[in-house]
C-alpha positions in Angstrom: -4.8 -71.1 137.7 -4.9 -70.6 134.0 -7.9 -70.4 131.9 -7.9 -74.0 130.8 -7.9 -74.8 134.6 -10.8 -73.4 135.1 -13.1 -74.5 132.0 -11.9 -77.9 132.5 -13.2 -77.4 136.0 -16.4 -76.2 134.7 -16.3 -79.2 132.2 -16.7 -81.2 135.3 -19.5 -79.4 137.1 -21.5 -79.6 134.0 -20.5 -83.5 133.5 -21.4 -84.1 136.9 -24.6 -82.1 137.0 -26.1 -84.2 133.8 -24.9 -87.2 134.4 -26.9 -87.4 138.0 -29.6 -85.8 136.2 -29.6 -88.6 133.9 -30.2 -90.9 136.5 -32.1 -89.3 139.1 -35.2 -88.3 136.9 -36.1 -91.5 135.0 -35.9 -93.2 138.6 -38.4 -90.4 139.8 -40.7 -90.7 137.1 -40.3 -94.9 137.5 -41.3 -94.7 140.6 -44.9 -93.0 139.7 -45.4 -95.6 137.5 -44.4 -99.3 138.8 -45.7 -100.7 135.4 -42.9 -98.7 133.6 -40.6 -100.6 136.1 -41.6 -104.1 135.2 -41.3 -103.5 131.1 -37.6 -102.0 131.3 -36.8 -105.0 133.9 -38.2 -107.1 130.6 -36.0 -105.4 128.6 -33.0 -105.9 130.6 -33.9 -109.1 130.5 -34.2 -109.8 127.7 -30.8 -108.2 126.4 -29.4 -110.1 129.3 -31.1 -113.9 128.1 -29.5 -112.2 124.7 -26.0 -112.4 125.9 -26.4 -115.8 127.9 -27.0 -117.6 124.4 -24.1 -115.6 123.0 -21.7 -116.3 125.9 -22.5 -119.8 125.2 -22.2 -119.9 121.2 -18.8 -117.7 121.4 -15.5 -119.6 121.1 -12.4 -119.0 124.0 -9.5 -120.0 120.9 -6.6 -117.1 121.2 -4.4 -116.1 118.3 -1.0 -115.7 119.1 -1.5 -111.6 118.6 -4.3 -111.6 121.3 -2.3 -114.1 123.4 1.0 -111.6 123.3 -1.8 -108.5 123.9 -2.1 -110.4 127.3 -5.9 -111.7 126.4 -6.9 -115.3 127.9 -9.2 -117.5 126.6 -11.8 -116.2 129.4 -11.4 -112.6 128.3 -11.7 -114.0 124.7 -15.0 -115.4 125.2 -16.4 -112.4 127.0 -15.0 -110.6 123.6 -17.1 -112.9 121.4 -20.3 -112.8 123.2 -20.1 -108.9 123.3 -20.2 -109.1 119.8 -22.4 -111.9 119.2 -25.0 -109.9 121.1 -24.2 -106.7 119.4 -24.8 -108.8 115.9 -28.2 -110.5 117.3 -29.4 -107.1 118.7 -28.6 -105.0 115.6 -30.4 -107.5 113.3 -33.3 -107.7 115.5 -33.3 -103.5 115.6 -33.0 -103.8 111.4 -35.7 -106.6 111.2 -38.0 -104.4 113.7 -37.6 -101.3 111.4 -38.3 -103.1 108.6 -41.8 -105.2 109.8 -42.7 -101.8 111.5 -42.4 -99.9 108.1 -43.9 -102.2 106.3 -47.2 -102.6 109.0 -47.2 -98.5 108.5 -47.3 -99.1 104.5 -50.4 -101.6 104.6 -52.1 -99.6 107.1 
């Protein structure tokens, strides 16, 4: 074993050591406190009502690249709605920063 070997082992370890911390410890403190629970379910839920209308506004139409990149018309909806939803949810995020900043100004 070389050097690179063994710090891409390391690599790992360390990966694998903050990625289950990353998960473990917000479900500990969750379960302390149900209420916290029940407003990141809403949240969820939210995002996920979010993408419902998207999947229904977005289009399945190919172009004839995507069609020879092996996409289907399935695949090309799920495409649209991912970005519908990223455009809904990043001008929501710009109009929130914006009310918020202005509610701090006139306070």
């Amino acid at each position: 074993m070389d050097s690179t070997d063994i710090g891409l082992y390391v690599g790992y370890a360390v990966f694998i050591v903050a990625a289950s911390a990353a998960i473990v410890f917000p479900l500990i403190n969750a379960l302390k406190s149900p209420k916290d629970i029940l407003k990141s379910l809403a949240g969820v839920g939210a995002i996920v009502v979010v993408f419902v209308i998207a999947y229904a506004l977005s289009g399945s139409e190919i172009s004839v690249k995507a069609a020879s990149m092996g996409i289907g018309a399935s695949s090309s909806k799920f495409i649209g709605a991912g970005l519908i939803t990223f455009y809904i949810l990043l001008i929501l995020t710009v109009v929130g920063v914006i009310v918020s900043e202005i509610n701090k100004a006139l306070k």
